[in-house]
C-alpha positions as CSV (number, residue, x, y, z in Angstrom):
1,X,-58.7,6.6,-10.7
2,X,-57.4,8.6,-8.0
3,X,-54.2,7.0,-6.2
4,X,-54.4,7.1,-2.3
5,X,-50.8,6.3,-0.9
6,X,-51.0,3.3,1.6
7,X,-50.7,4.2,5.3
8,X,-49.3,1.6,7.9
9,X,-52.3,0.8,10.4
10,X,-49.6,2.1,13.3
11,X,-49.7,5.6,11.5
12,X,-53.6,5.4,10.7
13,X,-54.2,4.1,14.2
14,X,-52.6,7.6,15.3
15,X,-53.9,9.7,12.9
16,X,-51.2,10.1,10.8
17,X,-50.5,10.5,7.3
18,X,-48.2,8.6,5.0
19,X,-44.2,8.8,6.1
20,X,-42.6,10.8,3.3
21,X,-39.5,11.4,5.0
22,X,-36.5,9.9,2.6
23,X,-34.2,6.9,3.9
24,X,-30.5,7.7,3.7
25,X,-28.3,5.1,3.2
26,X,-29.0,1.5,3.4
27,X,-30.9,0.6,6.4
28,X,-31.1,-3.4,7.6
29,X,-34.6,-4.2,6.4
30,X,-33.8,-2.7,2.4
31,X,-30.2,-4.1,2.2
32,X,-31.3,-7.9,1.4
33,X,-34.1,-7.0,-1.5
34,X,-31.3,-5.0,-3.2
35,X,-28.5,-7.8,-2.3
36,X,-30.9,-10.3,-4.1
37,X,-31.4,-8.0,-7.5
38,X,-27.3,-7.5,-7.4
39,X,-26.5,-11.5,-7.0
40,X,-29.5,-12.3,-10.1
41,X,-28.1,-9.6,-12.1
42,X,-24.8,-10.1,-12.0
43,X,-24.9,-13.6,-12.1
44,X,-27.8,-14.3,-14.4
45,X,-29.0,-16.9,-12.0
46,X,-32.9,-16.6,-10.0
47,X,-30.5,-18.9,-7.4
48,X,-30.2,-17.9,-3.3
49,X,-27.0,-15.5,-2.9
50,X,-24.0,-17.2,-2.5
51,X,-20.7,-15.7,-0.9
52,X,-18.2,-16.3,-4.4
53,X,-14.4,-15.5,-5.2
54,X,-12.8,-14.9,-7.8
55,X,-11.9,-18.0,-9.9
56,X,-15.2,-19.6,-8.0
57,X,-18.2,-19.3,-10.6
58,X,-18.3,-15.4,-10.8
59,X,-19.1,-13.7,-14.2
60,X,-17.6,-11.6,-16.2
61,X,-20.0,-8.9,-15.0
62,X,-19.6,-9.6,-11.3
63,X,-15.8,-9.7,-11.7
64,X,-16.0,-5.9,-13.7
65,X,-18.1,-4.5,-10.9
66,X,-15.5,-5.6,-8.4
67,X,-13.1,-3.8,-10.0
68,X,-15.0,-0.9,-10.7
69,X,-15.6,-0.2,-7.1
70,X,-12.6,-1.7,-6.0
71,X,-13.3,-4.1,-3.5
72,X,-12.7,-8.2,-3.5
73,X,-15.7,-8.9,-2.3
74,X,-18.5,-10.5,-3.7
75,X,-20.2,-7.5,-5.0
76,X,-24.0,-8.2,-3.5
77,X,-22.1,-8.5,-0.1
78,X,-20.7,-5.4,0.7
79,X,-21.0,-3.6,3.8
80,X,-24.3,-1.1,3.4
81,X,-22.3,2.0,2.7
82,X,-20.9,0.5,-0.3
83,X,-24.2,-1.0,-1.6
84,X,-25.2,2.1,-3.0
85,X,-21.9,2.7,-5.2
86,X,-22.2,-1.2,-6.3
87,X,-25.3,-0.8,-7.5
88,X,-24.9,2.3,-9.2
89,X,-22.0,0.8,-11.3
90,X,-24.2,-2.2,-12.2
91,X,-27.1,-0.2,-13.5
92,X,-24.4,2.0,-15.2
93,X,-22.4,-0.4,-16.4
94,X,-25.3,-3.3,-16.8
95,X,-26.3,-4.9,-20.3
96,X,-29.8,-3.8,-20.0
97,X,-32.2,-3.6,-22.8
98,X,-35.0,-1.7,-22.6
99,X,-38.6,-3.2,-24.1
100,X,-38.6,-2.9,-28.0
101,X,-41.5,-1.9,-29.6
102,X,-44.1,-2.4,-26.8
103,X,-42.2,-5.8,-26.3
104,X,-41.4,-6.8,-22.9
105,X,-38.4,-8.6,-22.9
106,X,-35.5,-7.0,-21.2
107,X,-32.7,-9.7,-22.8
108,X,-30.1,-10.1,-22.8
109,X,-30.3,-9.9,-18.7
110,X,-33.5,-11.3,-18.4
111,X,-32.5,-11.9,-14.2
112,X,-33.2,-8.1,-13.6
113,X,-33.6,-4.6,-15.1
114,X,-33.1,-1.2,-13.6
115,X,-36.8,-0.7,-13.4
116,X,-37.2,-3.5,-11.2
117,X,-34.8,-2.1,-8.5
118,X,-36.1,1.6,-9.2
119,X,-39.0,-0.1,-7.9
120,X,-37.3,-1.7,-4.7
121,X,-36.5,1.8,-4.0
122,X,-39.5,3.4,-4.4
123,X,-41.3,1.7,-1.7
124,X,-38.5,1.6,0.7
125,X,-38.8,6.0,-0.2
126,X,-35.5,5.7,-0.7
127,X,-33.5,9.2,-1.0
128,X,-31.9,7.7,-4.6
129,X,-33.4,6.6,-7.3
130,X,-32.6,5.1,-10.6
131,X,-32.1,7.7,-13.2
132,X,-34.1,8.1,-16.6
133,X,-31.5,7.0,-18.6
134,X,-30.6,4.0,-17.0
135,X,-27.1,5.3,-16.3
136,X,-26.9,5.1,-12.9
137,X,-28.3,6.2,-9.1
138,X,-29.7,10.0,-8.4
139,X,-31.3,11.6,-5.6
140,X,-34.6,11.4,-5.2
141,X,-36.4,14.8,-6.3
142,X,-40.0,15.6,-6.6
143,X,-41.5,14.3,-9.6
144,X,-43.1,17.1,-11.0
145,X,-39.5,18.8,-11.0
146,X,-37.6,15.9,-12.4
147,X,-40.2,15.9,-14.9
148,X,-40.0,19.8,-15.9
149,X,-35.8,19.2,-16.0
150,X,-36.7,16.5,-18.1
151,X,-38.6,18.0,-21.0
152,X,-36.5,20.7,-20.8
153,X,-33.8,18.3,-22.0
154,X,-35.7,16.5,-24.6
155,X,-37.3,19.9,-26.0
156,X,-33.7,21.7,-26.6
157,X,-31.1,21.3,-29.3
158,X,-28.5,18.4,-28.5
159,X,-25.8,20.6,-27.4
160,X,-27.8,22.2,-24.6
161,X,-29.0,19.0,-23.8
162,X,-26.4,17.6,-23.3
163,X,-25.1,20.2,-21.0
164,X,-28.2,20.4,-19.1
165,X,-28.1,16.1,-19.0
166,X,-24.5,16.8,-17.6
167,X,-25.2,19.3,-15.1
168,X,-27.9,16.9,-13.8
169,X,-26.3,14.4,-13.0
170,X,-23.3,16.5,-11.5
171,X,-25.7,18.3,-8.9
172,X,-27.9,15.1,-8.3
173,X,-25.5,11.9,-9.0
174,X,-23.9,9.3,-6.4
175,X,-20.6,11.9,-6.2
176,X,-21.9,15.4,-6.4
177,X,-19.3,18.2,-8.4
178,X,-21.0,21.2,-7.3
179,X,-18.5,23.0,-9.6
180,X,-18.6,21.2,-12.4
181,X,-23.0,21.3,-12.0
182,X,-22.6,24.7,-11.8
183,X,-20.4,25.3,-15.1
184,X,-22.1,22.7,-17.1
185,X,-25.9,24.7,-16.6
186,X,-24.1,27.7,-17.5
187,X,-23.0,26.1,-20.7
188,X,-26.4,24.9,-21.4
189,X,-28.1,28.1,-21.0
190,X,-25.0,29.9,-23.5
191,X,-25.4,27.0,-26.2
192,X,-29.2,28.2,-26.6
193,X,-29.0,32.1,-25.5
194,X,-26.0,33.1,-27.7
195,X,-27.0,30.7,-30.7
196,X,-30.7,33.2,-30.3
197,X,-29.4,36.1,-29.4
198,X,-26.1,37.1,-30.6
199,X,-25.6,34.8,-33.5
200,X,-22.9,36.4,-35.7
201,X,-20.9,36.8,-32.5
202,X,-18.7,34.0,-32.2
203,X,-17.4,34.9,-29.0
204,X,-20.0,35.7,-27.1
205,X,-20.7,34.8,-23.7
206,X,-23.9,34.7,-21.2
207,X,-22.5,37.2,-19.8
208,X,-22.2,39.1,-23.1
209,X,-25.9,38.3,-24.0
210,X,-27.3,39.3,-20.2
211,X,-25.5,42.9,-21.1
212,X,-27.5,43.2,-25.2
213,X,-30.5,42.2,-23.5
214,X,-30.1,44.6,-20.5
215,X,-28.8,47.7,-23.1
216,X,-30.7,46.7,-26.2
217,X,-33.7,45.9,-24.1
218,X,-36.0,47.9,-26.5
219,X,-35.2,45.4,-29.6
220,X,-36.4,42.3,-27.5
221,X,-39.8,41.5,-26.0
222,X,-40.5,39.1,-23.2
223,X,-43.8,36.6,-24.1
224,X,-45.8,37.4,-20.5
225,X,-47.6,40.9,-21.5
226,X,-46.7,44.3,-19.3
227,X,-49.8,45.5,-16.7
228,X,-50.9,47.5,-19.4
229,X,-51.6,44.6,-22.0
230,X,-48.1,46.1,-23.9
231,X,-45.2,44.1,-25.4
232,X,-43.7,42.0,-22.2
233,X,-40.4,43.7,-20.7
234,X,-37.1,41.5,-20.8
235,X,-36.1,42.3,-17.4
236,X,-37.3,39.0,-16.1
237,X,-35.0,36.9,-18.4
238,X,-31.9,39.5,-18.0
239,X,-32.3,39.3,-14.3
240,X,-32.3,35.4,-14.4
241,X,-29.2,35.6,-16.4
242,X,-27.4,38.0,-14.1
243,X,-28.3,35.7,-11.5
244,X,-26.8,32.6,-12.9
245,X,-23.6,34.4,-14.2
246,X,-23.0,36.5,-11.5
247,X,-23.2,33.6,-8.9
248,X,-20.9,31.7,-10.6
249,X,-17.6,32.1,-7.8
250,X,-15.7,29.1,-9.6
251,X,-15.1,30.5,-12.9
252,X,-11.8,31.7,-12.4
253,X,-9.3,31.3,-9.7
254,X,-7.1,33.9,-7.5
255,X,-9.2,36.8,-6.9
256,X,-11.0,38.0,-3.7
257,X,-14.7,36.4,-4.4
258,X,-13.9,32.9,-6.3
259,X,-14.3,29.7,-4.6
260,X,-15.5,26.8,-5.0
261,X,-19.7,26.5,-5.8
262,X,-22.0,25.2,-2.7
263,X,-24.1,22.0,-3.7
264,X,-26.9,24.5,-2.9
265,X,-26.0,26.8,-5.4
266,X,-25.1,24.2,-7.9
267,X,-28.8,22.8,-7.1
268,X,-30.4,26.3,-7.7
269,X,-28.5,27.1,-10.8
270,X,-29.1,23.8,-12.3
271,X,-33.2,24.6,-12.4
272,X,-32.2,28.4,-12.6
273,X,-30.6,26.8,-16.2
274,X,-33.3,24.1,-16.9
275,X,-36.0,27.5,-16.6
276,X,-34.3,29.4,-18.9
277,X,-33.3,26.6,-21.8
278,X,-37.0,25.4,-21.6
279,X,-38.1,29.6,-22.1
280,X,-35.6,30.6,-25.0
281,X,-36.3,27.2,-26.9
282,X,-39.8,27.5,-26.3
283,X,-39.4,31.5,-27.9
284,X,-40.8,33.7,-25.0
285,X,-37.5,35.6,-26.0
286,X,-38.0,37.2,-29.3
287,X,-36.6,40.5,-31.5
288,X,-39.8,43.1,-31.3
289,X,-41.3,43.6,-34.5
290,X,-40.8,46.8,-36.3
């Protein structure tokens, strides 16, 4: 069955499609749902929200989230611009258990899981969302993308994962490091690219592997065929790694062109990165035969 997104009768009355805009921030009419998740959570209680101190009922876990985010107030009553870091911490630093099995018990916080204010935030279209791995908040990205960043994680070996995982979360997390998104998808695409490439080298860098392919371009063959149903040229893939090495300004300090990475460019290279680890893991990049 085909799902039709719900449109408020003020919008149908006018013709008007479903509001896809994202909500920033906290806005008056979500802060209370996600106030109520914070005070079961951390409190392990289905109870009304109460206004506690420390010394006055607070759990362990409340207590921890207060000093995680440093504030001395009751963690589910924070002013709306701290919300969003309290409830990040709690998802990240949360006991949650997901369903074992096909089970669907979420113990030992059986008050609240991650999923349940992913929800919340889905239908307020919120412009964060709860992140795969239950770590902590994101922004919200088109699904079909999240998704393709996603298998690109879980198809390549762990150390490119992990960089890729990294890089992620850097570009798209609560506290963006454009810099640090920008190296960390750089890593990921060396850990496969070198490792395929330039093996016996055990100094090699992208940039090292962008100039084989570009000089040695008659040993490799790209998987999508040339116009003329020949061997596919690796141009594509060596213009993709110039791209993501050469844009790299934060690399090194004290010269003329470094600076520090824009969170647009840290974006771009972060799916510029996800592309290419999917594409040499999946083998479109491959010695010509003989």
């Amino acid at each position: 069955m085909t799902h039709t997104p719900w449109v408020p009768l003020s919008r149908r009355a006018a013709g008007l499609g479903p509001d896809t805009a994202l909500v920033e921030g906290v806005p008056d009419w979500l802060c209370r749902p996600l106030q109520l998740w914070l005070f079961h959570v951390l409190q392990y209680t289905d109870g009304p929200i109460q206004q506690l101190g420390y010394g006055h009922n607070l759990t362990p876990f409340s207590e921890e989230i207060m000093v995680r985010v440093r504030t001395k107030t009751s963690p589910w009553l924070t002013e709306a611009d701290e919300l969003l870091d309290v409830l990040d911490a709690t998802v990240h630093w949360g006991d949650f258990l997901r369903p074992a099995d096909g089970g669907n018990s979420y113990r030992p916080n059986a008050y609240g899981t991650p999923d349940d204010l992913e929800q919340l935030l889905a239908n307020a279209n919120s412009a964060w969302r709860v992140n795969a791995s239950w770590t902590g908040l994101e922004r919200r990205i088109d699904a079909t993308v999240t998704a393709a960043v996603a298998e690109a994680v879980r198809s390549a070996d762990a150390e490119a994962a992990g960089y890729l995982a990294a890089a992620w979360d850097a570009a798209y997390g609560r506290h963006p490091d454009p810099d640090k998104a920008y190296s960390e998808a750089v890593k990921a695409v060396e850990a496969v690219a070198c490792a395929l490439v330039l093996p016996a080298n055990g100094n090699a860098t992208l940039g090292t592997v962008r100039t084989h392919l570009r000089d040695a371009s008659t040993k490799w063959e790209f998987a999508l065929p040339a116009r003329d149903g020949t061997a596919g040229s690796v141009t594509p893939v060596v213009e993709m790694l110039t791209a993501i090495w050469e844009g790299q300004r934060s690399r090194h300090a004290g010269t003329a062109s470094s600076r520090r990475q824009t969170q647009a460019e840290a974006e771009a290279a972060v799916h510029l990165a996800a592309t290419l680890v999917q594409w040499l893991t999946a083998g479109v990049l491959c010695r010509r035969t003989p």
